[in-house]
C-alpha positions in Angstrom: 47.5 44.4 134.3 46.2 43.6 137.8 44.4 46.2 139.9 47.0 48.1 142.1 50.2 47.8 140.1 52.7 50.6 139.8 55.0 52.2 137.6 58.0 51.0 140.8 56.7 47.2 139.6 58.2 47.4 136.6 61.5 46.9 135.8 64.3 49.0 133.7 64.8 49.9 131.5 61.2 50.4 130.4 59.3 52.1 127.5 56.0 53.7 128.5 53.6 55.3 126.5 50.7 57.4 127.9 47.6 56.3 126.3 45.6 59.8 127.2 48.5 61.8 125.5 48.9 59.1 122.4 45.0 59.1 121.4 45.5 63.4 122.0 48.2 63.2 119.5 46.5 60.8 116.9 43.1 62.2 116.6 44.2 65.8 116.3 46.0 65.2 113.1 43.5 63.3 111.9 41.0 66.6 112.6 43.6 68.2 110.9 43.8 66.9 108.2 40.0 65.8 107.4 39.4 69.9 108.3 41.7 70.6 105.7 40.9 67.9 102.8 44.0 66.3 103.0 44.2 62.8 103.1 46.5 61.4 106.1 49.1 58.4 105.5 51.1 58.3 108.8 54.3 56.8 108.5 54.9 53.4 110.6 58.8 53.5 111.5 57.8 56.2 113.9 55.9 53.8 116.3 56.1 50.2 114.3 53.0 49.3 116.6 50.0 47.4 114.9 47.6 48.9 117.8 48.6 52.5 117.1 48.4 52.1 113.5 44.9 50.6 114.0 43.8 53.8 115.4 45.4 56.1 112.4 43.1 53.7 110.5 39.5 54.4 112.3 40.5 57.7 112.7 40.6 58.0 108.9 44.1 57.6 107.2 44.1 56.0 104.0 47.3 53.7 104.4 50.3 53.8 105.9 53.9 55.1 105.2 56.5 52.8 105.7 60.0 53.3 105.6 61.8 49.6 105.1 59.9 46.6 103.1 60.4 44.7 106.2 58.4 47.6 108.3 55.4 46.9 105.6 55.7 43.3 105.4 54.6 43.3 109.0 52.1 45.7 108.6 50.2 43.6 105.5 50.5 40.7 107.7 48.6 42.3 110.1 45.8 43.6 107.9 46.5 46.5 106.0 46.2 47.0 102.4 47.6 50.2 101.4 51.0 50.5 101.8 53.6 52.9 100.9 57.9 52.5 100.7 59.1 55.8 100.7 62.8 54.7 100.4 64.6 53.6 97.2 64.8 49.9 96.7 67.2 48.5 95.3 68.9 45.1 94.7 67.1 41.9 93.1 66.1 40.1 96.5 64.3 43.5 97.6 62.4 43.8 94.6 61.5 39.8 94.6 60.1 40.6 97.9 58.3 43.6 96.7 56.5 41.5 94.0 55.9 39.2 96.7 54.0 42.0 98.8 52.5 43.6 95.5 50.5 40.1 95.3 48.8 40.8 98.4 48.0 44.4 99.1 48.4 47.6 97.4 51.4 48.5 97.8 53.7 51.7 96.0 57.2 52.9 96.3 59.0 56.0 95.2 61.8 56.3 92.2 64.5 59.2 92.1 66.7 57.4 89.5 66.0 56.3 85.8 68.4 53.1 85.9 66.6 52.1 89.5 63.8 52.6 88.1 64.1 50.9 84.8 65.3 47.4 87.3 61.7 47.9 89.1 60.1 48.4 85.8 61.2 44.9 84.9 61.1 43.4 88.1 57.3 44.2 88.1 57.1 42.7 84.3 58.1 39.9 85.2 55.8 39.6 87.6 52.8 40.5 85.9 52.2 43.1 87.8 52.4 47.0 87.7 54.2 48.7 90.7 52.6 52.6 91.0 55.1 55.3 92.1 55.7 58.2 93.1 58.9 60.9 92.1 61.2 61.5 95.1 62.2 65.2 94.7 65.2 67.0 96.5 63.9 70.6 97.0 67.1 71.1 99.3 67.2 68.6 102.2 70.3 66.9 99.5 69.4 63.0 101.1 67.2 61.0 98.5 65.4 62.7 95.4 66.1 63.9 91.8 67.4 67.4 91.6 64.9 69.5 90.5 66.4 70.7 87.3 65.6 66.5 86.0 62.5 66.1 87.1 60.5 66.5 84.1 62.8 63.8 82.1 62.6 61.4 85.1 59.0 62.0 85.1 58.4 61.1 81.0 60.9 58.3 81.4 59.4 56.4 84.2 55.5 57.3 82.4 57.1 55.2 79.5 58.0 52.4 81.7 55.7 49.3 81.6 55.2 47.7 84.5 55.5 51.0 86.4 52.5 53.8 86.8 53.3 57.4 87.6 51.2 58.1 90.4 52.7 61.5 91.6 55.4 63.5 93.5 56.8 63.8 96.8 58.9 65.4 99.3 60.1 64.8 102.8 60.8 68.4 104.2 63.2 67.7 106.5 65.1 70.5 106.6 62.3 72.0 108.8 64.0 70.0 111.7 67.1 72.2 111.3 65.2 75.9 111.7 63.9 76.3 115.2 62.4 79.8 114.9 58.6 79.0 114.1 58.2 81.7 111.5 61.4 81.2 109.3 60.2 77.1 109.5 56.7 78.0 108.5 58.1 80.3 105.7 60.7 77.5 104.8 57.9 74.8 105.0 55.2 76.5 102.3 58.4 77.2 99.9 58.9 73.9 99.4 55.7 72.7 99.3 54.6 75.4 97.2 57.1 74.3 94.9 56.2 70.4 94.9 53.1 71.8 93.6 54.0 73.7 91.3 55.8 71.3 89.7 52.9 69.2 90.0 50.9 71.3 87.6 54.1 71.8 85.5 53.9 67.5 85.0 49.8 67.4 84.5 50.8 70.4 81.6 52.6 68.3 79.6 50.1 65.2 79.7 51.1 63.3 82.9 49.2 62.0 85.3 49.7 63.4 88.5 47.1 62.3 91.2 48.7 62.6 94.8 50.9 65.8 95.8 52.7 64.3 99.0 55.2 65.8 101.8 55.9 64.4 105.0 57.2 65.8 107.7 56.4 66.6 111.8 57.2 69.9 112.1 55.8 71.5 109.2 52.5 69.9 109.2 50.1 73.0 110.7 52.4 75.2 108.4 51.2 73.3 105.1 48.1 71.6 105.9 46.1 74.6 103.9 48.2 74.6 100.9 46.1 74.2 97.5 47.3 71.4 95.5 49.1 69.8 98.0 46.8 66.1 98.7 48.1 63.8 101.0 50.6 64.5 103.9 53.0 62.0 106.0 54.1 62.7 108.8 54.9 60.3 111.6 56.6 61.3 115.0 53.2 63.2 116.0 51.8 60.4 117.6 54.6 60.7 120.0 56.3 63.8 119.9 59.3 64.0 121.5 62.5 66.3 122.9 63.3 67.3 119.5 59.3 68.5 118.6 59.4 70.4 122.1 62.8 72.2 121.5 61.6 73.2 118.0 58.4 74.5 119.7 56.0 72.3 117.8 54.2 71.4 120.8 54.9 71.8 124.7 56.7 68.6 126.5 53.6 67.7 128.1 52.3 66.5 124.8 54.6 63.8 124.4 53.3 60.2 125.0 56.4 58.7 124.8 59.2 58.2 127.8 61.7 55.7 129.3 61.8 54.6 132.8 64.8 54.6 134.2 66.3 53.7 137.7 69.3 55.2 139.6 71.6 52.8 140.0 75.1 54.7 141.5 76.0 57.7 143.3 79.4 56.9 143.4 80.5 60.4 142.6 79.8 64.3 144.0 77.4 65.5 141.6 77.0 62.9 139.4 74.8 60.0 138.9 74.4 56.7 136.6 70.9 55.6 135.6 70.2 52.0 133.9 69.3 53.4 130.3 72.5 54.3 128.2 73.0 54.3 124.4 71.0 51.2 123.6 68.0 52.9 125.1 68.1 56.3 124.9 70.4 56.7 121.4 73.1 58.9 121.0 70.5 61.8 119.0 71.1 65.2 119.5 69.4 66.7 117.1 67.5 65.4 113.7 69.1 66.8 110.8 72.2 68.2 112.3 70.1 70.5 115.0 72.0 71.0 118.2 69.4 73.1 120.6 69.0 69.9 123.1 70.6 69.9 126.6 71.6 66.4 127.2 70.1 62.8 125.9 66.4 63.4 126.9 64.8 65.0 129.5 63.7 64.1 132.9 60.5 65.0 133.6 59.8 66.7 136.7 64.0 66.9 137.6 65.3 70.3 136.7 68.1 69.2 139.0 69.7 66.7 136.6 71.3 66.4 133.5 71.7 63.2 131.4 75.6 64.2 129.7 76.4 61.4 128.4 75.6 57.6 127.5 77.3 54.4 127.1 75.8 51.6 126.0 74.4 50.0 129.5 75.0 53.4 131.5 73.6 57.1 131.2 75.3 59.7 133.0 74.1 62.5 135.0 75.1 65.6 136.4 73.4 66.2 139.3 72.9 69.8 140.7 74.2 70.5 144.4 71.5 69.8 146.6 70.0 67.4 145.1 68.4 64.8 146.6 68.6 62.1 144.1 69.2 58.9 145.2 70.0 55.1 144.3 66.7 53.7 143.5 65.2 56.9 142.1 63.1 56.3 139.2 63.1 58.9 136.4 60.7 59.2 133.5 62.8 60.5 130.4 61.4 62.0 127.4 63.4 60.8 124.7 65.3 63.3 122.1 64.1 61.4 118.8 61.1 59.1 120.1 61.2 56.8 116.2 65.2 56.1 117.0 64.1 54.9 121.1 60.8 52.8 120.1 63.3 50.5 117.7 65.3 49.2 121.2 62.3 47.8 122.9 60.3 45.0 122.7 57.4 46.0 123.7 55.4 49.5 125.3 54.2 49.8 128.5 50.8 51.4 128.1 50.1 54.1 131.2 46.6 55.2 132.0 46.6 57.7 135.1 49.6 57.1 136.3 49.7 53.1 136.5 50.5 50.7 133.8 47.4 49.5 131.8 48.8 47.1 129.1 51.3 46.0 127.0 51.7 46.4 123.1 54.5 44.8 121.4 56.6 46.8 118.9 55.7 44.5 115.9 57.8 45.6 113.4 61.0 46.1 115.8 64.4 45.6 114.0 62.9 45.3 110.7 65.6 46.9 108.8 65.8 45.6 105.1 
């Protein structure tokens, strides 16, 4: 952008992202990890930006975590080679297109089922080709993953399959969202972990394979990191952060790169306010996981005097603290509750170097929800 353009140039709604904070974020999981031995496979749907996913790349991750075949179609596209689904697929036209991918890059996918996983099994037969995968467990989150009790016969059913390859077990630990006190997550966070392994060694015991021990999830990620046994991690919101990650403590709000800009447009009302981001910019998140510790739909940086309490699609609504001197025209910057949700409804990111906007990235794999 030309020398001497301001954040008041653009117009609003507008999605920026602070490129200081961002390369912060990315490089010290990446230290992280390395430090620890654990190899690093962020996961896409959290930022769905070649450019940022670039940078995971020189900073060391070996592939990416995607959660929607459409999210990694974009990303082979674009050059990378290692791509993992962590999300059942089902349905003949989704596993066509998987074989489609599996022709170009690496690409793996987890099973939690034996029927599901029997279809892929054939599906990749038919191919010619052999699909590795990984077992979804449930450790108590209750979304997607075999129940503990069956993972063993899961396990020696899909290492039967042809066309398959047992690669190894994972988790998503996203109960961790739910438990804002820092030591009860921490102690929450190694328990399942420490149970993923040990059922990791339980599957190498009776003569499986079992190469990569995987979790994936934000808030845990310092609590597990040193965990023997455990080999690969995934988390993906870290490159932003968010409301969410600063309510739970993970980091302080000043660590997240990630914020809408949005103008006051009516002040129609003692103590209230409407600003030009509603639903379909902000989303109507309160709280990952069924966590309710967030005042409002984001938060205002540097505006202790207002409150956004409610959206509609076009329109967020504040309460403004008596005072105030908010007007029409105000712009505020507004750090979004659940930054992955937010980056979906835009286009593109307004990159922000001191202050002034530096650059544009478009949000390649926006929408990209099959």
């Amino acid at each position: 952008m030309s020398a001497g353009v301001s954040l008041d140039c653009l117009q609003t709604p507008a999605l920026l992202l602070d490129v200081g904070r961002l390369e912060h974020n990315v490089r010290e999981m990446a230290d992280l990890c390395h430090t620890h031995g654990k190899a690093l496979r962020p996961h896409v749907k959290s930022h769905k930006t070649i450019e940022i996913a670039a940078r995971q790349r020189q900073l060391g991750a070996v592939g990416l975590t995607a959660a929607k075949l459409g999210e990694a179609e974009v990303f082979a596209d674009a050059g990378f080679d290692d791509l993992f689904i962590c999300y059942p697929l089902v349905g003949a036209g989704k596993l066509r297109r998987l074989m489609m991918l599996a022709q170009r890059v690496r690409v793996s996918t987890i099973v939690d089922d034996v029927d599901a996983a029997t279809e892929l099994a054939a599906a990749a037969r038919a191919a010619e080709t052999t699909i590795e995968v990984l077992l979804k467990i449930d450790l108590g989150m209750h979304r997607v993953g075999v129940a503990e009790p069956q993972v063993d016969r899961l396990a020696h059913a899909v290492a039967t399959l042809s066309g398959l390859s047992l690669r190894g077990v994972c988790i998503h630990e996203g109960e961790t969202y739910g438990e804002p006190d820092p030591a009860q997550r921490r102690t929450l966070a190694r328990e399942r972990v420490g149970r993923l392994v040990e059922i990791a060694e339980r599957l190498r015991r009776q003569g499986l394979a079992i190469d990569v021990v995987s979790s994936g999830a934000t808030p845990a990620v310092r609590d597990v990191v040193d965990i023997d046994g455990l080999t690969e991690l995934r988390p993906g919101n870290y490159v932003f952060y968010d409301a969410m990650q600063a309510g739970l403590g993970v980091v302080p709000e000043d660590r997240c790169a990630l914020s809408v800009l949005a103008t006051v447009v009516s002040r129609a009302g003692e103590g209230r306010a409407i600003i030009d981001a509603g639903a379909k910019a902000l989303t109507l998140d309160r709280g990952v996981h069924g966590l309710e510790l967030l005042e409002g739909y984001g938060r205002p940086r540097s505006r202790s005097d207002v409150t956004i309490t409610a959206l509609s699609e076009e329109h967020g609504w504040l309460l403004v603290a008596p005072g105030s001197d908010l007007r029409v025209g105000d712009r505020l910057e507004i750090v979004p509750n659940h930054a992955c949700a937010v980056v979906d409804n835009f286009d593109g990111l307004t990159l922000v170097e001191r202050g002034a906007p530096a650059g544009e990235w478009s949000v390649a794999a926006r929408g990209r929800m099959t």
